[in-house]
NUTORZA-700484 format. One record per residue (C-alpha): residue number from 0; residue in three letters; x, y, z. Coordinates in Angstrom, 1 decimal. Layout:
REM residues N
<r kolti="NUM" lumfi="ALA" x="X" y="Y" z="Z"/>
...
END
This chain:
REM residues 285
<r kolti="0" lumfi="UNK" x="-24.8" y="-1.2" z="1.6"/>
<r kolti="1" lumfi="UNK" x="-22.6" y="-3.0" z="-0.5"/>
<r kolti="2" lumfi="UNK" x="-19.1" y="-1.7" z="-0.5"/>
<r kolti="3" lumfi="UNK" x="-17.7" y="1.9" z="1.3"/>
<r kolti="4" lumfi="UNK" x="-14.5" y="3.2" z="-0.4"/>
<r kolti="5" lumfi="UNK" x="-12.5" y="4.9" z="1.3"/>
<r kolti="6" lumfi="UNK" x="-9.3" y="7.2" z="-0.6"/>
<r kolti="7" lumfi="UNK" x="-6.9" y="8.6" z="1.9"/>
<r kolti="8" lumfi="UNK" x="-5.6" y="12.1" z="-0.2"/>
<r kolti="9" lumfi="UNK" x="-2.5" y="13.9" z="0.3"/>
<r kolti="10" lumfi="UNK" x="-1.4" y="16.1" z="-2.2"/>
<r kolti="11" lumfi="UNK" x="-3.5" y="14.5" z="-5.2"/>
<r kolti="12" lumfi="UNK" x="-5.5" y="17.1" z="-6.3"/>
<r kolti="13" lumfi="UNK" x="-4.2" y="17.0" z="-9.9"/>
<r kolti="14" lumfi="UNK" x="-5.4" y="13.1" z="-10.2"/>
<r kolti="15" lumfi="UNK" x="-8.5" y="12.5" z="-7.6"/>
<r kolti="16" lumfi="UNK" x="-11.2" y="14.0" z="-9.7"/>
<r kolti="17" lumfi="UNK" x="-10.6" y="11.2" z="-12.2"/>
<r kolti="18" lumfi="UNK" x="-10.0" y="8.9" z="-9.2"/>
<r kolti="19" lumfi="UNK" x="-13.8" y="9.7" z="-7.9"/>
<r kolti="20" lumfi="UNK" x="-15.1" y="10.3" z="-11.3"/>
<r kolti="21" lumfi="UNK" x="-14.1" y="6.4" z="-12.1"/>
<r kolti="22" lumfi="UNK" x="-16.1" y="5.4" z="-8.7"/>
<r kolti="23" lumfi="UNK" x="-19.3" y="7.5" z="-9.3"/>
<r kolti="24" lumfi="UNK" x="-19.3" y="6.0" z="-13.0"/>
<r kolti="25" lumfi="UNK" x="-19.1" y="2.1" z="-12.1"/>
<r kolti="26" lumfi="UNK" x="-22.1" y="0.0" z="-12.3"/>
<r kolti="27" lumfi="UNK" x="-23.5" y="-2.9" z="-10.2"/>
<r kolti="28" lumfi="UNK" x="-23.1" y="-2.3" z="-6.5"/>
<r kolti="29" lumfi="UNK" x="-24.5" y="0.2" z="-4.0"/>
<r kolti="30" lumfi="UNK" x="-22.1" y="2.4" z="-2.6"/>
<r kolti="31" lumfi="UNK" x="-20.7" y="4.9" z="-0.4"/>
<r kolti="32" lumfi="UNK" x="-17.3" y="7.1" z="-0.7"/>
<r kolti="33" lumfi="UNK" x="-15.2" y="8.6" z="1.8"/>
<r kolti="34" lumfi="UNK" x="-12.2" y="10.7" z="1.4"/>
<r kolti="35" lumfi="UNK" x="-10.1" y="11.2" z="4.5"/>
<r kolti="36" lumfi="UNK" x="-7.5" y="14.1" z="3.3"/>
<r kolti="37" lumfi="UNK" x="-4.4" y="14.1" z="5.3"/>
<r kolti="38" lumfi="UNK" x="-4.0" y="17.7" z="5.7"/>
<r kolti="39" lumfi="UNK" x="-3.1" y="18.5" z="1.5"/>
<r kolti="40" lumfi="UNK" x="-1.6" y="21.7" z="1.0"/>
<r kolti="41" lumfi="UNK" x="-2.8" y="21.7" z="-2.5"/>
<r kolti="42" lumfi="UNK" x="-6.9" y="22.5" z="-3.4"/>
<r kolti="43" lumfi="UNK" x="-7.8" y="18.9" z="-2.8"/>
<r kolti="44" lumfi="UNK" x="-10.2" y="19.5" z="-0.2"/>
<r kolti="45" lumfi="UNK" x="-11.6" y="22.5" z="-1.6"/>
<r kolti="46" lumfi="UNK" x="-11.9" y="20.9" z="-4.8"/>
<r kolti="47" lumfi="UNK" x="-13.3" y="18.2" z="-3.9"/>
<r kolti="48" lumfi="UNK" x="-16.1" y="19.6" z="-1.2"/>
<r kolti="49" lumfi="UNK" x="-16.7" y="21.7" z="-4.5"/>
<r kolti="50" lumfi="UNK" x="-16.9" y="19.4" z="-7.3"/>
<r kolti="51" lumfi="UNK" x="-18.3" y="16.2" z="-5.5"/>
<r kolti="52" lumfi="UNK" x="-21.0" y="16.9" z="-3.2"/>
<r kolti="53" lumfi="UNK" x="-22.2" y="13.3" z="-2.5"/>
<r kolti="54" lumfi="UNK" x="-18.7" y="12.4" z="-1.2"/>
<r kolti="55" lumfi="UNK" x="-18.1" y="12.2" z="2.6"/>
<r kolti="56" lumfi="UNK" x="-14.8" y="14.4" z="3.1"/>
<r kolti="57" lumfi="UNK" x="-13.1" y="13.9" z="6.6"/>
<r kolti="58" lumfi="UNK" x="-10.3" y="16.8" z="6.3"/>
<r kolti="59" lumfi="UNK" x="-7.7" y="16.4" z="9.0"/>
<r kolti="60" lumfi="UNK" x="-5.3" y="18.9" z="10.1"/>
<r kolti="61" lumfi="UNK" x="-2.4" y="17.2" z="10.2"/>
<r kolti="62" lumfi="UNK" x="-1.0" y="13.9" z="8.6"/>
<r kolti="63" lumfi="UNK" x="-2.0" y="11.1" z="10.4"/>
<r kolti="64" lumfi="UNK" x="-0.5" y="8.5" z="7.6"/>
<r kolti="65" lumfi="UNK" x="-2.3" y="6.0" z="5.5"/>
<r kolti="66" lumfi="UNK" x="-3.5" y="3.4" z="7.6"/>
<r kolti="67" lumfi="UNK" x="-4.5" y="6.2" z="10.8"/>
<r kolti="68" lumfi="UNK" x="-6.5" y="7.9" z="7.8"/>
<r kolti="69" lumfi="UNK" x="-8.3" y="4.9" z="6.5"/>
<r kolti="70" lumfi="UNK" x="-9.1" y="3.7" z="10.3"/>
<r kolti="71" lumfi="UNK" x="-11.0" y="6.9" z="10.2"/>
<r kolti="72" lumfi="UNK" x="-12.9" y="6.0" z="7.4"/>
<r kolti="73" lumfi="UNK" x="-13.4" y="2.4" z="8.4"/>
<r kolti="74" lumfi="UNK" x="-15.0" y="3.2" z="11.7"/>
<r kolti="75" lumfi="UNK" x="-18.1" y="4.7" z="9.7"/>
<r kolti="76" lumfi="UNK" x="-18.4" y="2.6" z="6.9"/>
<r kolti="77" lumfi="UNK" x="-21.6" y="1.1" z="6.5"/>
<r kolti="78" lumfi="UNK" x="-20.2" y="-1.5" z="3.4"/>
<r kolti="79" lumfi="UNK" x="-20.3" y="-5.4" z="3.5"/>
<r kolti="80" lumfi="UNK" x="-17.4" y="-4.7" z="2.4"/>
<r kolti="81" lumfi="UNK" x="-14.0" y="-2.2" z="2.3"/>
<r kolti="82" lumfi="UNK" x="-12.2" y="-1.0" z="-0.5"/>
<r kolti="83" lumfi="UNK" x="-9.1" y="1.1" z="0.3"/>
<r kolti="84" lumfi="UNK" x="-8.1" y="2.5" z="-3.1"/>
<r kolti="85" lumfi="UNK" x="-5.4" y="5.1" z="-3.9"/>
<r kolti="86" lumfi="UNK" x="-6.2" y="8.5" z="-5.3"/>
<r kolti="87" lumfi="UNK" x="-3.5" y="7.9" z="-8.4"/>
<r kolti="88" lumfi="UNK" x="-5.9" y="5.1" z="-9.5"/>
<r kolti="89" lumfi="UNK" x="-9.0" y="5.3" z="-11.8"/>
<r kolti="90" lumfi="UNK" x="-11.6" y="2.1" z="-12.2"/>
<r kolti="91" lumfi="UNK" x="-12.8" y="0.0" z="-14.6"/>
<r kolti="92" lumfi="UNK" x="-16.6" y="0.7" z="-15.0"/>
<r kolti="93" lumfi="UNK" x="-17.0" y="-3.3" z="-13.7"/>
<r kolti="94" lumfi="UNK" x="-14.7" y="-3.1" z="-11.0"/>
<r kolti="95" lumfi="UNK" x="-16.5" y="-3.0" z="-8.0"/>
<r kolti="96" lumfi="UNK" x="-19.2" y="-5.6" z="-9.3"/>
<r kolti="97" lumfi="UNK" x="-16.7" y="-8.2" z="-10.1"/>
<r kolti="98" lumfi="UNK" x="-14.3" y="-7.9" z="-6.5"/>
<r kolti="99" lumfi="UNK" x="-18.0" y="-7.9" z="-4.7"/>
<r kolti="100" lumfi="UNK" x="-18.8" y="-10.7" z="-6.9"/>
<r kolti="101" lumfi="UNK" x="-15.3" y="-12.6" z="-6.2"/>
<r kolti="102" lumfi="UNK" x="-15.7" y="-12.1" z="-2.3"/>
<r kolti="103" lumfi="UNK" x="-19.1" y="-13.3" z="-2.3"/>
<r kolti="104" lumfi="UNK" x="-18.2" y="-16.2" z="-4.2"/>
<r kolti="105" lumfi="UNK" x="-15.0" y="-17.1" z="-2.0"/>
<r kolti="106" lumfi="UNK" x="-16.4" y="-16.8" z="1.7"/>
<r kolti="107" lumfi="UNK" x="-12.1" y="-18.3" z="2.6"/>
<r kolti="108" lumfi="UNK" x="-11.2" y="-14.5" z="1.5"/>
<r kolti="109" lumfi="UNK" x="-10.1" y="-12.1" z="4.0"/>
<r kolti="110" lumfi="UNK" x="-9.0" y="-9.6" z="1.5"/>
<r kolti="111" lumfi="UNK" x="-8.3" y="-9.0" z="-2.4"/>
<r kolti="112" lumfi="UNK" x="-5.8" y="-7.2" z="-5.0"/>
<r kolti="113" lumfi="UNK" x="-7.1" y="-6.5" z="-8.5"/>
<r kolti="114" lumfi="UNK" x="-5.2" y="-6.4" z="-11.7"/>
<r kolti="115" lumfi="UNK" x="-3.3" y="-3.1" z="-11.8"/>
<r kolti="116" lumfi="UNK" x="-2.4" y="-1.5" z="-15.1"/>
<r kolti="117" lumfi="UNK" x="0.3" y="1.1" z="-15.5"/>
<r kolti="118" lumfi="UNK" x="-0.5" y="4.3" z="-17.0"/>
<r kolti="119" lumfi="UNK" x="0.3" y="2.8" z="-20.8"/>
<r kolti="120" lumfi="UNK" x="-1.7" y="-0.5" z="-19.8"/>
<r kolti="121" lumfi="UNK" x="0.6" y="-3.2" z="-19.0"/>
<r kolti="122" lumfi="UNK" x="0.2" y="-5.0" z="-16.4"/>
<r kolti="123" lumfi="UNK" x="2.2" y="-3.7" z="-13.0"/>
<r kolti="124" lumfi="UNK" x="3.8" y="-6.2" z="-11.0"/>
<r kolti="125" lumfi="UNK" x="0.7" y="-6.0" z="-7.6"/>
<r kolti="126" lumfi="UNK" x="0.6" y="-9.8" z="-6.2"/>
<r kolti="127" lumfi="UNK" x="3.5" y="-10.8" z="-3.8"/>
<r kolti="128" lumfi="UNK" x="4.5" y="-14.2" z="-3.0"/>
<r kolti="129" lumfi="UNK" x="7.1" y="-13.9" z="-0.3"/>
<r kolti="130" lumfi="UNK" x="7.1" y="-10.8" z="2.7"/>
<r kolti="131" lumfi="UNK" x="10.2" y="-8.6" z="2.9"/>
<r kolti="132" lumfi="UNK" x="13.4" y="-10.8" z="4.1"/>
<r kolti="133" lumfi="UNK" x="11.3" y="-14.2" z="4.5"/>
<r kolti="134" lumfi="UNK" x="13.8" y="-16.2" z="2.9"/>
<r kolti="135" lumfi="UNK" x="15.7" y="-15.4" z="6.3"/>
<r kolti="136" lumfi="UNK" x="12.9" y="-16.7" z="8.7"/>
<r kolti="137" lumfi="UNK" x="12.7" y="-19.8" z="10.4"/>
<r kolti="138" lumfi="UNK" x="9.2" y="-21.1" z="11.0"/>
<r kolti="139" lumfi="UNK" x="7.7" y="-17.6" z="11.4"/>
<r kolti="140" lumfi="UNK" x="5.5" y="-17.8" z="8.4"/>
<r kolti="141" lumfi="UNK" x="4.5" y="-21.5" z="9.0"/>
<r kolti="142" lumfi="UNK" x="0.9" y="-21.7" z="9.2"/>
<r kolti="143" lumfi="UNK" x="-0.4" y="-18.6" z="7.7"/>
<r kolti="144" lumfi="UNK" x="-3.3" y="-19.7" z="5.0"/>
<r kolti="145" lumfi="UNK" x="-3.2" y="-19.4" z="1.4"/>
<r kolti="146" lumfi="UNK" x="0.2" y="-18.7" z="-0.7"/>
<r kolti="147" lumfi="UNK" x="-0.5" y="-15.2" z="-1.8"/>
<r kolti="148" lumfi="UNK" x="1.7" y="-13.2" z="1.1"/>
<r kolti="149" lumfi="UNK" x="-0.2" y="-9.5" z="0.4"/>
<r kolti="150" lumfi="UNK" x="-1.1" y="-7.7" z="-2.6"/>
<r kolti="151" lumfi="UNK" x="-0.5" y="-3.8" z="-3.5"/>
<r kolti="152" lumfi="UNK" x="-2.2" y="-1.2" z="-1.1"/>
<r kolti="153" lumfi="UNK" x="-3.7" y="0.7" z="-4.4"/>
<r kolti="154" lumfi="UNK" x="-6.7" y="-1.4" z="-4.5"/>
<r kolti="155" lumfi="UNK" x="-7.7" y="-3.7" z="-1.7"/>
<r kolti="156" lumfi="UNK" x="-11.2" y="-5.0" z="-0.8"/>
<r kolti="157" lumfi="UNK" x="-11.8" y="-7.1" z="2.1"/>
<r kolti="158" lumfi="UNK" x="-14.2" y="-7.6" z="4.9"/>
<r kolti="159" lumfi="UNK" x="-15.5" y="-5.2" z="7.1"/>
<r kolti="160" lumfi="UNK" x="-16.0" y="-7.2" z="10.2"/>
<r kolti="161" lumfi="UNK" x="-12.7" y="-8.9" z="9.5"/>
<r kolti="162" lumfi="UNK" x="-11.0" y="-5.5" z="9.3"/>
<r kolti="163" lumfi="UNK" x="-12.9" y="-4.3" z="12.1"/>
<r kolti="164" lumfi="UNK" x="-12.0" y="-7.4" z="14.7"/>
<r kolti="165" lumfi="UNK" x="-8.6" y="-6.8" z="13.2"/>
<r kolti="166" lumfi="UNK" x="-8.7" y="-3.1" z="14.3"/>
<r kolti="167" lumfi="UNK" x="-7.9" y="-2.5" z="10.8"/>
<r kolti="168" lumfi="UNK" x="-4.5" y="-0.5" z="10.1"/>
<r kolti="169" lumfi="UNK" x="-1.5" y="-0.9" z="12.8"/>
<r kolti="170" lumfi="UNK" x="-1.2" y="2.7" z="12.9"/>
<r kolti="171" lumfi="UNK" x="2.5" y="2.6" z="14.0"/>
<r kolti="172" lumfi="UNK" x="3.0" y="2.2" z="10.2"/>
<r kolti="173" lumfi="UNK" x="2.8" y="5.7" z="9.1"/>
<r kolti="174" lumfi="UNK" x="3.6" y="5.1" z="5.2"/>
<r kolti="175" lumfi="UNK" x="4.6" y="1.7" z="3.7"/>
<r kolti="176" lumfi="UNK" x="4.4" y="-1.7" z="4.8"/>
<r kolti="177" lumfi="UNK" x="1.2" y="-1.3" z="6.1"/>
<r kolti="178" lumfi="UNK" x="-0.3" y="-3.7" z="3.7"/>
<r kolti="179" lumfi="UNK" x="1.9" y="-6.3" z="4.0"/>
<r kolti="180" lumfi="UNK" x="1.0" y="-6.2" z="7.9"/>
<r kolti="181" lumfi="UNK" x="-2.4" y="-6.1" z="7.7"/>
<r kolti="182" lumfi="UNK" x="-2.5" y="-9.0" z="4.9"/>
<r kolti="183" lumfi="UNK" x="-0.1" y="-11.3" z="7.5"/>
<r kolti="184" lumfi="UNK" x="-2.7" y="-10.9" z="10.4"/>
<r kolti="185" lumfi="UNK" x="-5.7" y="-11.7" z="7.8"/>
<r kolti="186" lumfi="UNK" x="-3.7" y="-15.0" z="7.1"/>
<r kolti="187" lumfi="UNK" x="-3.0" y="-15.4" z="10.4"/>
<r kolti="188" lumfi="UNK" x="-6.9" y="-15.7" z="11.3"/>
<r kolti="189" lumfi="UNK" x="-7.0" y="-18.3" z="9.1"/>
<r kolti="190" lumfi="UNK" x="-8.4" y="-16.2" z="6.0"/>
<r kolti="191" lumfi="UNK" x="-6.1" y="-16.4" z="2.4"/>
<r kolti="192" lumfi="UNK" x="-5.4" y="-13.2" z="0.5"/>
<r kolti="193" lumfi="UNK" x="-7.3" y="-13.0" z="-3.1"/>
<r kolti="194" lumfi="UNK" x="-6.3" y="-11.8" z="-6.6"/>
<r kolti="195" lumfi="UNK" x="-9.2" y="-10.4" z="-9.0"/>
<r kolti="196" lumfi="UNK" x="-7.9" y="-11.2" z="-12.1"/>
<r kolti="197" lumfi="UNK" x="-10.7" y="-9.3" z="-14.1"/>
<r kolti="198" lumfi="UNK" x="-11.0" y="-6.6" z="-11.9"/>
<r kolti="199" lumfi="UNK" x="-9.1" y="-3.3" z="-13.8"/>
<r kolti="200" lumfi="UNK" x="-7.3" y="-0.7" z="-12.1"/>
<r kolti="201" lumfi="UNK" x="-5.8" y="1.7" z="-13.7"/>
<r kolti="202" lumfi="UNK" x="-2.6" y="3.1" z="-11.3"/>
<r kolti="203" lumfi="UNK" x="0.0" y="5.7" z="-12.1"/>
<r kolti="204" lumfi="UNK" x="1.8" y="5.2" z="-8.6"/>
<r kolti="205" lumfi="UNK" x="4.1" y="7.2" z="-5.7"/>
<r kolti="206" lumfi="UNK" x="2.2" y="10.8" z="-7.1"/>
<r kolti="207" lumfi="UNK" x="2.4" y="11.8" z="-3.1"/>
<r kolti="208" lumfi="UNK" x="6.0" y="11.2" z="-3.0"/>
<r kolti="209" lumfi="UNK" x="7.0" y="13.2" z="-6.4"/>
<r kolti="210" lumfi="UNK" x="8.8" y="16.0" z="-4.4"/>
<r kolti="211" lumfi="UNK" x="10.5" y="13.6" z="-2.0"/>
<r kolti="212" lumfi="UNK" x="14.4" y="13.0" z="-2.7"/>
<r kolti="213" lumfi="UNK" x="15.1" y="9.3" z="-3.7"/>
<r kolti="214" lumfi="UNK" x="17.0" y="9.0" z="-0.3"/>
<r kolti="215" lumfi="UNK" x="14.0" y="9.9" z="2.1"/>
<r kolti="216" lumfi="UNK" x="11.5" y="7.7" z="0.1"/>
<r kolti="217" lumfi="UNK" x="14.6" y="4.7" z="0.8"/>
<r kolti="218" lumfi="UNK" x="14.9" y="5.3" z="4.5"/>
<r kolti="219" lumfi="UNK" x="10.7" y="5.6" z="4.6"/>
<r kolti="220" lumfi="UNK" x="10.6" y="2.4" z="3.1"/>
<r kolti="221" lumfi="UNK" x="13.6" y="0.6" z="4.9"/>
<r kolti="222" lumfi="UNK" x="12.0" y="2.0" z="8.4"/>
<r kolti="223" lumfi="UNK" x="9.0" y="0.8" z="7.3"/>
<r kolti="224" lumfi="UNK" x="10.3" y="-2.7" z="6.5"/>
<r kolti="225" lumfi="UNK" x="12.2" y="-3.1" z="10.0"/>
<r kolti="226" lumfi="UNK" x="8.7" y="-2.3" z="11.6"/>
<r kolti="227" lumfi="UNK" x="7.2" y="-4.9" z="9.9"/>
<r kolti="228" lumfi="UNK" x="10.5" y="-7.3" z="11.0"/>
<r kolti="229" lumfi="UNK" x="9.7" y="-6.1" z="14.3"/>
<r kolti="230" lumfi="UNK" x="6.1" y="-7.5" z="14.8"/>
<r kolti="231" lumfi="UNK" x="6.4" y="-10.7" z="13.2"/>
<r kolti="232" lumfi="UNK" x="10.4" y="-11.6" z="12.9"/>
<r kolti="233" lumfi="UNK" x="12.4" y="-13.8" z="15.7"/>
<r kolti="234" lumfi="UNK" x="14.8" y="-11.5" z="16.9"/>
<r kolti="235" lumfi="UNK" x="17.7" y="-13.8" z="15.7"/>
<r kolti="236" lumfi="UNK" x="16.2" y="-14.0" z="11.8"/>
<r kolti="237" lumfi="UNK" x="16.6" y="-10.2" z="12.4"/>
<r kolti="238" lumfi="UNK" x="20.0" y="-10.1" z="12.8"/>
<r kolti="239" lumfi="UNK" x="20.5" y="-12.4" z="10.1"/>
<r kolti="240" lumfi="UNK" x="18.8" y="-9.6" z="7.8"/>
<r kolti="241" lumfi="UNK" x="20.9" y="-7.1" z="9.0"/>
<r kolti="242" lumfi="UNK" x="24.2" y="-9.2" z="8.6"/>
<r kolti="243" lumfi="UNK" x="22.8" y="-9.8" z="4.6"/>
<r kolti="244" lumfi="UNK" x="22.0" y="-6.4" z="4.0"/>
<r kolti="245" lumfi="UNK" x="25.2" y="-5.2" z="5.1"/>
<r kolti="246" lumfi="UNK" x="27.6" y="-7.8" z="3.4"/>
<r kolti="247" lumfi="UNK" x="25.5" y="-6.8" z="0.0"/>
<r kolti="248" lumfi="UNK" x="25.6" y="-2.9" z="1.3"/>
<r kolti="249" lumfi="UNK" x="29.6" y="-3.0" z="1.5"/>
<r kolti="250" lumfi="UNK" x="29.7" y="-4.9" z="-2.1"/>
<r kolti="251" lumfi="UNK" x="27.5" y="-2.6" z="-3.9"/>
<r kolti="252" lumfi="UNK" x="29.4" y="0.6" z="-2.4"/>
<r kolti="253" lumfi="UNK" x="32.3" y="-1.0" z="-4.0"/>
<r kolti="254" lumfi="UNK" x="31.0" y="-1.7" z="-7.7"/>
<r kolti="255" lumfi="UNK" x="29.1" y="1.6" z="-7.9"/>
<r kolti="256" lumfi="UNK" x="32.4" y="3.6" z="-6.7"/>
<r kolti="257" lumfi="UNK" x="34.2" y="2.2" z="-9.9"/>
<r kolti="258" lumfi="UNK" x="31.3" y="3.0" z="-11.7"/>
<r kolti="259" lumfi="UNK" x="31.1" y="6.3" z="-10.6"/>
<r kolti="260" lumfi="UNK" x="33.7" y="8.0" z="-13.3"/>
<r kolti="261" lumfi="UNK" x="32.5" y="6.5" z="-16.0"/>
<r kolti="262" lumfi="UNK" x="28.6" y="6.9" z="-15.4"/>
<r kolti="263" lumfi="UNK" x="26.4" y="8.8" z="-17.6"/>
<r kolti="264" lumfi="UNK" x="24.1" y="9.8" z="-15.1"/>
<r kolti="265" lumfi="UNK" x="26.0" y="10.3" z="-12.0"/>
<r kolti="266" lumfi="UNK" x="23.3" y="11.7" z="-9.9"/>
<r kolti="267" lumfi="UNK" x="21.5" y="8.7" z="-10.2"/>
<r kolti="268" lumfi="UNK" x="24.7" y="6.2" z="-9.0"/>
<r kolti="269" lumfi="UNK" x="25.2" y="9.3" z="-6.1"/>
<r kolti="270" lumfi="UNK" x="21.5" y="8.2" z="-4.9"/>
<r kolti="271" lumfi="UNK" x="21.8" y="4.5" z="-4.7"/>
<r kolti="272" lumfi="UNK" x="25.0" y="4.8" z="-3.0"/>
<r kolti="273" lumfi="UNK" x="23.8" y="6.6" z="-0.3"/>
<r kolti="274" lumfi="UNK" x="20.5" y="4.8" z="0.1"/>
<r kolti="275" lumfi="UNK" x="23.3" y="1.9" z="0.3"/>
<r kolti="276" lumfi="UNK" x="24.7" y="4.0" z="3.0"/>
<r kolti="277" lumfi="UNK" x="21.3" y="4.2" z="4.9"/>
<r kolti="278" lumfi="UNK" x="21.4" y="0.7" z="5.3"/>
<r kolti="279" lumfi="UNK" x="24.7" y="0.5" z="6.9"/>
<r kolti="280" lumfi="UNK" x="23.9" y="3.3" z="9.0"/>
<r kolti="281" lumfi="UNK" x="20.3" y="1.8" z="10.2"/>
<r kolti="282" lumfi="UNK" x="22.1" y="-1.9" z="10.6"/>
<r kolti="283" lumfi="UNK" x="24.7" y="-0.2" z="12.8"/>
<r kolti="284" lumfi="UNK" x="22.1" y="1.5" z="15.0"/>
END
């Protein structure tokens, strides 16, 4: 077997048809899919047990998060190789050929991003160069091979016996930032992190998190992001974090307060003040 792919689904059942349909369709490797559905309360699991028989559906009954539901998945893939891909994504028909293809060729690969398209086509910003805060650090990221720091969680392939030495996910990261931990420890066993420029994904992004108020999402994210500080952080560049965050927290409270009476869309200011809020709350705690 080539390549498992595994979508964890939550919610998605207006978009994964297409999502699966775009994986059936493409050419050039020997497959398997897995869908590990995180406990939908939309048709998604009944749709899809319906409409895609060939699929392997785990259904849990509760949600475990996104990297506990792919470690589900991984620990019956039969692949070469992983891909962990999004349900709000479809394929190109060549995709999976050419990341095979680009791993095979480039054995110093622990994992790889593709080229991911917004919904009108242009090109959406997937490849970082720096983690979260790491213009703070001092020495932590010394060592760690390649210069790509991680690439977007929509469409990842990488190694299965790297992932599975690596015990894949660190499932303390229930949503968001998981990526960018998993890509660190890949660097940190000596492995870089790969971009396939000709690989297509088409991604229309956060369609689990429509109903979630602006807010939530921020504090998600922001808990998320001190996790990650957590595992791989000095505890004194974490302070220095929090010291920055505040000092621009306090500043931009300020400026959007004057703004406030003369904004056209006031709602919108409300929101980033008080995800500017959440960060003077969660640097105080």
């Amino acid at each position: 077997m080539d390549v498992s792919i595994i979508i964890v689904s939550y919610n998605t059942a207006h978009l994964i048809a297409d999502c699966l349909k775009s994986v059936q369709n493409s050419s050039g490797e020997e497959k398997e899919i897995f869908v590990v559905d995180n406990a939908s309360s939309d048709n998604s699991v009944e749709l899809i047990a319906a409409r895609f028989p060939a699929v392997k559906l785990l259904a849990n009954k509760d949600n475990k998060g996104f990297g506990a539901a792919n470690n589900q998945g991984l620990l019956i893939c039969n692949g070469r190789y992983i891909i962990f891909l999004n349900p709000d994504t479809t394929i190109a028909q060549d995709t999976l050929q050419k990341a095979v293809s680009y791993m095979d060729q480039n054995q110093h690969i622990g994992l790889a991003g593709a080229r991911i398209l917004n919904p009108d086509e242009t090109v959406q910003e997937s490849v970082s160069y720096r983690y979260p805060g790491e213009k703070y650090t001092s020495g932590e990221v010394a060592g760690l091979k390649g210069n790509i720091a991680c690439v977007l969680g929509a469409f990842m392939i990488a190694r299965k016996s790297l992932l599975i030495d690596l015990h894949g996910f660190d499932e303390d990261f229930f949503l968001y930032g998981e990526d960018q931990d998993l890509c660190w420890r890949i660097r940190e066993r000596g492995y870089s992190i790969g971009y396939i420029e000709n690989a297509e994904v088409l991604h229309w992004g956060g369609q689990s998190e429509i109903g979630t108020a602006p807010p939530a999402l921020f504090t998600k994210k922001l808990q998320a992001e001190f996790l990650f500080y957590k595992k791989h952080y000095l505890p004194s560049t974490i302070e220095y974090i929090k010291k920055a965050q505040t000092r621009k927290a306090y500043f931009r409270l300020i400026t959007l307060k004057m703004q406030l009476p003369f904004a056209s869309n006031k709602e919108k200011l409300k929101n980033k003040m008080e995800c500017y809020q959440i960060v003077l709350e969660t640097n105080r705690a």
